[in-house]
BALOBA-1460 file (C-alpha; in Angstrom, 3 decimals):
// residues 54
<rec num="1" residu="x" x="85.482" y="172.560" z="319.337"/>
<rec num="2" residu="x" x="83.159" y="172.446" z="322.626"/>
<rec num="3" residu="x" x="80.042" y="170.739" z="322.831"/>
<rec num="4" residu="x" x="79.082" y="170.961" z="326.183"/>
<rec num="5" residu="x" x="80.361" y="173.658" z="328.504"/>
<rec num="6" residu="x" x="79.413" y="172.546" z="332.150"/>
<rec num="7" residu="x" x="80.300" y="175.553" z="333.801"/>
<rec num="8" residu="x" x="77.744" y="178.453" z="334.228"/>
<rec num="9" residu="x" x="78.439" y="182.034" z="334.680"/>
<rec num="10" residu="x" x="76.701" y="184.247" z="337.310"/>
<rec num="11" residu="x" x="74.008" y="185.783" z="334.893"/>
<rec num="12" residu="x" x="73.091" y="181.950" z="333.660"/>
<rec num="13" residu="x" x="72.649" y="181.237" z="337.451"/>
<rec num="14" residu="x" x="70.987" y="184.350" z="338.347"/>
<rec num="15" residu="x" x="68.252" y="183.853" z="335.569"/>
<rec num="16" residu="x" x="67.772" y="180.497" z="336.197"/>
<rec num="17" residu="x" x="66.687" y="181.575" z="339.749"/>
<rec num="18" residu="x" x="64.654" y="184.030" z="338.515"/>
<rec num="19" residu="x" x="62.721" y="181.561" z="336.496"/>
<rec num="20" residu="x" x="62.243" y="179.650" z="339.638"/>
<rec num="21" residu="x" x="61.309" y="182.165" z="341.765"/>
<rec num="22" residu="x" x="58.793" y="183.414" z="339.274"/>
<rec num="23" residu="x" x="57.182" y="179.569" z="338.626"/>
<rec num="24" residu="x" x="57.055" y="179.369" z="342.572"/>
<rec num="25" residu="x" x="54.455" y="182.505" z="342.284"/>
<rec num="26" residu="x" x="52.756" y="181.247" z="339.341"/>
<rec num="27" residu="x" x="52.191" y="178.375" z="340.085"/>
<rec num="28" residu="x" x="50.691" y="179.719" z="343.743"/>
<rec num="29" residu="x" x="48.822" y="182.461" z="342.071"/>
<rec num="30" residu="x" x="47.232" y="179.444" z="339.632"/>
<rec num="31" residu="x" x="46.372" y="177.415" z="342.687"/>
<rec num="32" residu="x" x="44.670" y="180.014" z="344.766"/>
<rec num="33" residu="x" x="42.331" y="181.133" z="341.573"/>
<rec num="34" residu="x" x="41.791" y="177.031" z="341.566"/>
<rec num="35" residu="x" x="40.885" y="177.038" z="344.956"/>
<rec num="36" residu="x" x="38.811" y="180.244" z="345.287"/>
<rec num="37" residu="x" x="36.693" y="178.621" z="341.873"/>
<rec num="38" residu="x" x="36.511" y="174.953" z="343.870"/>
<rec num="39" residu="x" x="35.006" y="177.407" z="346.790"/>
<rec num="40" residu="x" x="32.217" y="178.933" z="344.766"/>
<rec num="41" residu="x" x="31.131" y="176.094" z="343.151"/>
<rec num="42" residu="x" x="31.119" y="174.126" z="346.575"/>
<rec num="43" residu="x" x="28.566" y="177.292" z="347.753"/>
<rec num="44" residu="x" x="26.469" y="176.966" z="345.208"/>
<rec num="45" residu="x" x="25.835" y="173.468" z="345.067"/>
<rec num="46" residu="x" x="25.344" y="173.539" z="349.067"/>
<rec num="47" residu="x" x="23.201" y="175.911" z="348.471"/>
<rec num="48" residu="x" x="20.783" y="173.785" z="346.172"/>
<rec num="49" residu="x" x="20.838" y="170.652" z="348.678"/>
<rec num="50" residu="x" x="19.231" y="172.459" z="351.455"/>
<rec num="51" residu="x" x="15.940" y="173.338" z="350.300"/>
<rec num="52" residu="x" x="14.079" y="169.984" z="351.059"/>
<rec num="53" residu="x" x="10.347" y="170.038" z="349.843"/>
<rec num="54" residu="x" x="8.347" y="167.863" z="351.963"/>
């Protein structure tokens, strides 16, 4: 009986890639949504602090 088979066969290797390749673009997709968000928010509260009533 085998537990643990350590060696991987091209189509195990070739998916795993995939998977990494695809978190890569996620994950960069996720952060650019973040960042364009962060962006906005920064706007409009920049816009609020200017107007000064004196």
């Amino acid at each position: 009986m085998v537990l643990f088979d350590n060696s991987t066969t091209d189509e195990h290797e070739l998916s795993e890639d995939i998977l990494a390749i695809n978190t890569v673009f996620i994950c960069r997709l996720q952060g650019r949504r973040a960042a364009k968000s962060h962006a906005e928010m920064l706007a409009e509260a920049m816009d609020g602090i200017g107007e000064i009533d004196l």
